[in-house]
N, C-alpha and C positions, 0 to 999 in steps of 0.2 A: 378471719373468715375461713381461710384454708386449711388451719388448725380445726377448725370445729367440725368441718366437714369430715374431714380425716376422722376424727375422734366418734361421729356421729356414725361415720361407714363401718368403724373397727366394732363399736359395739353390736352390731346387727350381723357384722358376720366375722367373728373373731377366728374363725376357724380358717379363715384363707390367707392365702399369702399376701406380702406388703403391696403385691400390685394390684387389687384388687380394691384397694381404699382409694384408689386415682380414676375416676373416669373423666372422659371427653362428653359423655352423655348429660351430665353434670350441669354442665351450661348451654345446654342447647338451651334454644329460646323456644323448641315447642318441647320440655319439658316442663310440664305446668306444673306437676309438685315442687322439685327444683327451684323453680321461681319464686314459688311461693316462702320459700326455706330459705333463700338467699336475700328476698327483699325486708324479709322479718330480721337477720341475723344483720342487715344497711340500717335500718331503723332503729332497732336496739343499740347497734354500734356509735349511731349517731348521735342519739340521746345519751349514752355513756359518755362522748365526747363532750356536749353540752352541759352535761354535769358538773365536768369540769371546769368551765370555763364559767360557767354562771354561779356554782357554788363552791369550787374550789378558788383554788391559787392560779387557774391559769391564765395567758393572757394572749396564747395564739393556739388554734388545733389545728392539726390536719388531719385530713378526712381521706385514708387511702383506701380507694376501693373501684371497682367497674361503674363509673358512672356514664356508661356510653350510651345512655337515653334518655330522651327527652324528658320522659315520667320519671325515669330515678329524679333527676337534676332539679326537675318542676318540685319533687317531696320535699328535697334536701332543701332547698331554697325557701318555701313553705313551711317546714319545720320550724330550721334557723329564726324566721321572722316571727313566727308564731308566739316559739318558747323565749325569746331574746326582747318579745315587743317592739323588734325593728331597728332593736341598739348594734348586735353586731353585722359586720361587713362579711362577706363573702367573695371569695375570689378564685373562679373553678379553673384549672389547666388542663389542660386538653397536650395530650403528646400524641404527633400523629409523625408516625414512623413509614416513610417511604423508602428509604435506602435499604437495601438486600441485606449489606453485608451487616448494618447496625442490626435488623430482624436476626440477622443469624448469631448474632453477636448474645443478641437478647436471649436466645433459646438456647445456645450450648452453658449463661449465665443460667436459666431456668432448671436446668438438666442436672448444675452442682447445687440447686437450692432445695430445700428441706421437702418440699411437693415429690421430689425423687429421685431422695439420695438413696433408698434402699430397693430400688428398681433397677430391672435391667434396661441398660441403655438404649435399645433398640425399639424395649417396648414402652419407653419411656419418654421418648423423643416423636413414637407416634400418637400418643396419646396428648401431647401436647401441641403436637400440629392439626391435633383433631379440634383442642381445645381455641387454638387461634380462629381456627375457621367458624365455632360454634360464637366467637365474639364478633370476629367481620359480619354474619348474616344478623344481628340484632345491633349492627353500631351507627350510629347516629349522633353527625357532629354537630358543633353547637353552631345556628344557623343564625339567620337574619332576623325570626319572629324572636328567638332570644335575646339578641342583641339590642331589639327595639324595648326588652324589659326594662324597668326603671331602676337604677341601681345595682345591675346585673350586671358585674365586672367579669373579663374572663382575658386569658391568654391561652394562645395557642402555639405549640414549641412545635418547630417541623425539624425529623433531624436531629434530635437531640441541640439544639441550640441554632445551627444553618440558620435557620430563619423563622422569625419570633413575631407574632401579631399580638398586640394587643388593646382592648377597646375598653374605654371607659374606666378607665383607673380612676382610682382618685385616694389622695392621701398620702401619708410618708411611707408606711409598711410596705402598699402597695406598690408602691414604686421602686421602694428597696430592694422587695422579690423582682421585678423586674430584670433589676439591674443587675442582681444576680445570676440571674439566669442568662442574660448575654454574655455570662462571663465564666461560668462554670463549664467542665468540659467531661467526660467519662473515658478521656485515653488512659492507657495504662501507664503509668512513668511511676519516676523516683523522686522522694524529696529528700536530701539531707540536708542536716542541723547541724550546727556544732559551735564550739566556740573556736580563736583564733589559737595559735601554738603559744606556748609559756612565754610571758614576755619579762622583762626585766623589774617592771611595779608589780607583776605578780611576783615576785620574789620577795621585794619590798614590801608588800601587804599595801600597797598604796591602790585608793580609786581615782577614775575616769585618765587623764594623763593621752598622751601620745609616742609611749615611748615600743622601743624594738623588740624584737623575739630574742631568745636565750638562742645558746647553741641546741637544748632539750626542746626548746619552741619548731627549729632549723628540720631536727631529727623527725621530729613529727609533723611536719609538714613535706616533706617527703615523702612518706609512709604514707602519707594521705593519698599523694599526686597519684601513686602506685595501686592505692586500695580502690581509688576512685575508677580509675581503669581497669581493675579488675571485676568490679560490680559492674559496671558496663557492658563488657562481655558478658558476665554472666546473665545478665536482665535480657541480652539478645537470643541466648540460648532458650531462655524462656517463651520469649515470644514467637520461637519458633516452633517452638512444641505446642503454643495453644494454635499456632499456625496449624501445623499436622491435626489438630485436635477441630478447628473451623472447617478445613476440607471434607472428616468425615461427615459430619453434621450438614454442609452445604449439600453433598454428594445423597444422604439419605433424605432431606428434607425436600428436595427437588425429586427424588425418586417417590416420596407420597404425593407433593402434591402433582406428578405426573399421573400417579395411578391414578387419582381421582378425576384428571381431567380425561383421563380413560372410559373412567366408569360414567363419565356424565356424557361422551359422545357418545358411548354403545347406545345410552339410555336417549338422547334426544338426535341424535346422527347429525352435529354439526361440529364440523372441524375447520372452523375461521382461524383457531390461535392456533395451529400447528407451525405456521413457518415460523412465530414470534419465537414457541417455543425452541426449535431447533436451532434461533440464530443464540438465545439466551444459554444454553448448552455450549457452546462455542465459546459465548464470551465466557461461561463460568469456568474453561479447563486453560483459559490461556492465565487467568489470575494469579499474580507474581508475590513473592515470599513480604511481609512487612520493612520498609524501610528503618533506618537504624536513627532511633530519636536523637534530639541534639541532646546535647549535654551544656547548662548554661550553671557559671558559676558567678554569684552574686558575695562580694563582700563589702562591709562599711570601707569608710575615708581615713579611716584611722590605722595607720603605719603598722600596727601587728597584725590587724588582718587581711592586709594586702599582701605581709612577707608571706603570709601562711599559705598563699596561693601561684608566689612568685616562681612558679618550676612546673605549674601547670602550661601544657602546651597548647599555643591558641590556636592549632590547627585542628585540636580534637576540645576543646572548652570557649564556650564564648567566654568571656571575665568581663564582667561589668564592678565599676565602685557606685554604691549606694548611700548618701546621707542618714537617710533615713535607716539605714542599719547600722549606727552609730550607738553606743554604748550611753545608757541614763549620762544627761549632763548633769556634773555634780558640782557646780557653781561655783562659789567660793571654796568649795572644800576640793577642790578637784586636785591632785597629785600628794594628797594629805591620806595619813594610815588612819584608820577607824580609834585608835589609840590618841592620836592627834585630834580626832574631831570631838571625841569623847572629853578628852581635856580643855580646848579650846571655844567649845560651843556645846556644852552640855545639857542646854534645853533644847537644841535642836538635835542631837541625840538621843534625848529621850523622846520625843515626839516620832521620830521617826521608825524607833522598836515601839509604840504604840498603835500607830498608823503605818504600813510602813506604803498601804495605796495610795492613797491622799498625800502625803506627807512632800512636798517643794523643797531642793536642796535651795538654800537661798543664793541671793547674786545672780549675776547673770548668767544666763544659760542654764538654770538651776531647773532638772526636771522633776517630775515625779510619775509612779509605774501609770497612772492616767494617760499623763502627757503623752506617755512611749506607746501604751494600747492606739491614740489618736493617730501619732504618726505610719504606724504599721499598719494601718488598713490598708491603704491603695498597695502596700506589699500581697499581703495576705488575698486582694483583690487579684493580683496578679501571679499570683502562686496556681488561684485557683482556675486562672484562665488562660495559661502557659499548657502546650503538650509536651515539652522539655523535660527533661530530668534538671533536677534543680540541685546544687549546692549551695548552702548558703553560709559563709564562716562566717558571725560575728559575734556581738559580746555577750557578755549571763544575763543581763536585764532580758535586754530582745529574745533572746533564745526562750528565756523564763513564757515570755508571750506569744511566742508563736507557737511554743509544744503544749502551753496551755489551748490554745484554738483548735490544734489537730487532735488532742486528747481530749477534748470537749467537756473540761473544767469551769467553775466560776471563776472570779476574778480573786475571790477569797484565797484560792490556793495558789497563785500564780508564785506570791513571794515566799513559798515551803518548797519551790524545786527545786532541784540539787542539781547544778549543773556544771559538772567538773570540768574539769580541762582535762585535754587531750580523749576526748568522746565523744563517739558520735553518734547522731539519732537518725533514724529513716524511718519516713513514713512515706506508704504508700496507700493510697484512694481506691475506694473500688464500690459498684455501686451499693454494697451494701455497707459503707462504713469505712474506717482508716485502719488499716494494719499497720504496729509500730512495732518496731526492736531497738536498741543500744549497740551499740560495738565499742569496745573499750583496747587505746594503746598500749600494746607492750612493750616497753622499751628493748627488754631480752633477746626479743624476735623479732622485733621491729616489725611488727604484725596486729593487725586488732581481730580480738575475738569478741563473738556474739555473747553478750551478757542477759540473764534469764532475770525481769524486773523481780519476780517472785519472788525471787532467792536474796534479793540487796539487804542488807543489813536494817541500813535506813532507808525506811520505806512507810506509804502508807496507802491505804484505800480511801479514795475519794469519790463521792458521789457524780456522776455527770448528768447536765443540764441538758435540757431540751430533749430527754427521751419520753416514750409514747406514756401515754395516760396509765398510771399505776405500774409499769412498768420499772425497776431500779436494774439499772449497771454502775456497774463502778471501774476505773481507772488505778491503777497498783504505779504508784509513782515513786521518783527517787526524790527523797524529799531531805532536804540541807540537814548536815546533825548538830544539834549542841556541843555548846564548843566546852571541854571540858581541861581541866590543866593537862597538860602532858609532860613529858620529856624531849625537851628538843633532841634531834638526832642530827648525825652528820649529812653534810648535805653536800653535792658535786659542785657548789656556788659558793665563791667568799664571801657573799652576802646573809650566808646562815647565821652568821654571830652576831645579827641584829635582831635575829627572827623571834625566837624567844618570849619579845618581849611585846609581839603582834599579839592579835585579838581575835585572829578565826586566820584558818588556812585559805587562801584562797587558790591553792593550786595542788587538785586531788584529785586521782582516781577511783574508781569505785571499788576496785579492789582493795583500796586504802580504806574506806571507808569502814570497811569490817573492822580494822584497829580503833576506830576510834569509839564503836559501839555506842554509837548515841541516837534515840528516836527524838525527833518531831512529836509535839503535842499533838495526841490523839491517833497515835501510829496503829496499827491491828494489822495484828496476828506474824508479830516478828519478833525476837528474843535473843538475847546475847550476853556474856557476861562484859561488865565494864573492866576495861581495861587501861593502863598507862603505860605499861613498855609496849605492846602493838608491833610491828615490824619494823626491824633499824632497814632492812632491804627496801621493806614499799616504803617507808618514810624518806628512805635518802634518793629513792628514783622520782618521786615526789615533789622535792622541796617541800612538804610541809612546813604551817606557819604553827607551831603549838600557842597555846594559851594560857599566862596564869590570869588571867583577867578574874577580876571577882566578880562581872557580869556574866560567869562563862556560861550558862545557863540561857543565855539569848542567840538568838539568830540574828548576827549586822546582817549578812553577808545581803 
């Protein structure tokens, strides 16, 4: 809707500057053209959503827009029922924002978003205080005669989550959202990913197991404890600057809506709210810099990723061990190399590079990437209703699903991530979406540097789910390579002279990964020549496992 307006203002007067496609006038409620133009562009919008969902492929909309009256809400409802014949549900949320500092919060986020990022600040911040005021005189919450309608679901979020009403649910979706929403939060923090440091069955090429980190495991987990503290400080640094960056915004935004309580004294001569005012001035210059988030670190129950956190200090890291952050159970086949399973059980082998989602290692405890998505929600639940900064070390399955969730993939690509050792992934939330990068260790420097996904060797573009109606993004991921024969290299382990004769590396950096030049089925727009000699340097800081396997052509991993 704000795109078109823009685009509707530009052609009419292309000759002015960018600020002049922004007005506050816009939404007044006694602007009758206006109204007229924005309840056309709800209706149109609406029916393009229902489109979807009644003749496409979808199976949920939402409907983002100003619905803050009763006649919007009365269409929209009326619509819905009309065009649906009374098949689909509806479910309106109502966010009713009291808190100052979340309002100001909202508008210095307004101020970086697309409405006026080629505006001047000043005139940009009044034009949006103008805009707030022109929605307060025409808003209208959802009431009691609504509540009494039949089938007329709604929730009402106060506070961004504080305190949550809701009337007349009914169903599993609906309740799902629900419970979402008691649980989802808009603070700023950190999440890291990773797996645990190089243990001794990765060297081995063997899955699931209980066994200890290397001394290369030791090294990097070190480096971690270090890195982690220094990303700390730095996120604090940040937040002090959008701190400096809130006070301006507090400071001008209290200054317009002063002047207009100016303008409407002169005009009607009552000054009732002046002491309110003047005590609210008081409290807003005493207001104290952002407190410093916790920092909670989460690892599984399994001995290599408990060492990989053994150095962190619990007076700056909560350390919790998690079950449920336990690496795929791989049943009977558990402490056995892919070369061994292959030999020993080779219909479940192959069923497995067939399926590899569905696919149950047998025996007990035998999981499959289902099982693991199942047990990971109350995590993922908890991820997302924590203000903590979060570390979390555990193994490639889990990691595979949880940077599938943040990266907002189907379940299809979960088993094409590449998820090396000694890497690490941060994502950070913000209300428009997740920001992610990689940092990758360097043994040399004993340092990780930030790696650009764009640039990875093995890579590829993947569609993401649940974005807006006709709308395509896509997700640039590191995705596992075909394992193709190589030459083993020397390696800092006596365990190299067994390696050789493994079936896929399972302990790689991404800068290794350029050596081995290999895409993922249906990779775009990345190219490299194949190569076998590769780096004897990255392969021996590595441990790579090469491969003469005659499946080399498959993804175990």
């Amino acid at each position: 809707k704000r795109q078109t307006t823009t685009g509707a203002s530009e052609s009419k007067e292309n000759t002015k500057p960018p600020s002049t496609t922004h007005r506050a006038s816009f939404f007044s409620p006694d602007n009758k053209d206006s109204i007229k133009l924005r309840e056309k562009w709800a209706k149109d919008t609406l029916n393009n959503l229902l489109d979807y969902l009644l003749k496409g492929d979808g199976c949920v909309g939402i409907f983002d827009a100003t619905n803050s009256t009763k006649a919007r809400r009365k269409m929209i409802y009326e619509t819905i029922m009309e065009r649906s014949s009374g098949q689909l549900k509806v479910l309106f949320l109502e966010s009713i924002c009291n808190d100052q500092s979340i309002i100001e919060d909202n508008v210095r986020l307004k101020l970086q978003g697309p409405d006026y990022k080629n505006m001047d600040p000043n005139l940009a911040l009044k034009d949006f205080v103008g805009r707030l005021k022109n929605y307060e005189k025409a808003y209208e919450t959802i009431d009691e005669d609504e509540e009494k309608l039949k089938n007329f679901q709604f929730v009402k979020m106060i506070d961004v989550g504080r305190k949550v009403i809701a009337c007349n649910i009914k169903g599993f979706l609906a309740s799902q959202i629900i419970y979402y929403l008691l649980n989802f939060n808009l603070n700023d923090r950190q999440i890291w990913i990773t797996r645990h440091g190089e243990s001794t069955d990765n060297v081995l090429g063997k899955i699931g197991g209980d066994a200890n980190i290397t001394e290369r495991g030791l090294k990097f987990s070190k480096a971690l404890k270090r890195f982690m503290c220094y990303q700390k400080e730095e996120f604090n640094k940040k937040q002090l600057k959008k701190f400096k960056e809130r006070l301006f915004i507090k400071k001008k935004y209290s200054m317009d809506l002063l002047n207009e309580e100016n303008n409407s004294f002169n005009e009607n001569g009552n000054d009732d709210d002046n002491d309110d005012d003047d005590n609210t001035d008081d409290n807003d210059s005493i207001e104290s810099p952002p407190e410093e988030a916790s920092f909670s670190v989460w690892t599984s129950m399994l001995q290599r990723s408990i060492q990989t956190v053994q150095d962190f200090p619990e007076e700056l890291f909560d350390i919790k061990e998690m079950k449920m952050l336990d690496e795929l159970g791989a049943g009977k086949c558990d402490g056995m190399t892919y070369e061994e399973i292959q030999q020993k059980f080779p219909q479940d082998f192959k069923a497995r590079l067939e399926n590899k989602m569905t696919y149950r290692y047998p025996g007990m405890g035998g999981e499959s990437y289902l099982d693991v998505i199942s047990r990971l929600k109350p995590v993922i639940t908890e991820v997302e209703r924590t203000t903590n900064h979060i570390l979390i070390v555990t193994h490639r399955v889990v990691a595979r699903v949880l940077l599938s969730y943040f990266l907002n993939l189907n379940k299809e690509s979960i088993g094409e991530l590449d998820i090396p050792l000694h890497v690490i992934y941060l994502f950070e939330p913000n209300p428009f979406g997740v920001e992610w990068s990689m940092y990758e260790y360097d043994e040399k420097t004993d340092w990780f540097h930030k790696v650009n996904p764009e640039q990875l060797e093995n890579s590829k573009k993947v569609k993401q789910i649940g974005i807006s109606f006709k709308e395509r993004r896509y997700s640039v991921i590191p995705t596992a390579p075909r394992r193709y024969p190589t030459t083993s290299s020397s390696s800092s382990t006596s365990a190299n002279s067994n390696l050789n004769s493994l079936p896929f590396p399972s302990s790689r950096s991404t800068s290794n990964l350029k050596s081995l030049n290999a895409l993922s089925t249906g990779s775009v727009g990345v190219s490299g020549d194949v190569s076998n000699s590769g780096s004897s340097n990255s392969s021996s800081k590595n441990s790579d496992i090469s491969s003469n396997s005659n499946n080399s052509n498959n993804n175990y991993s």
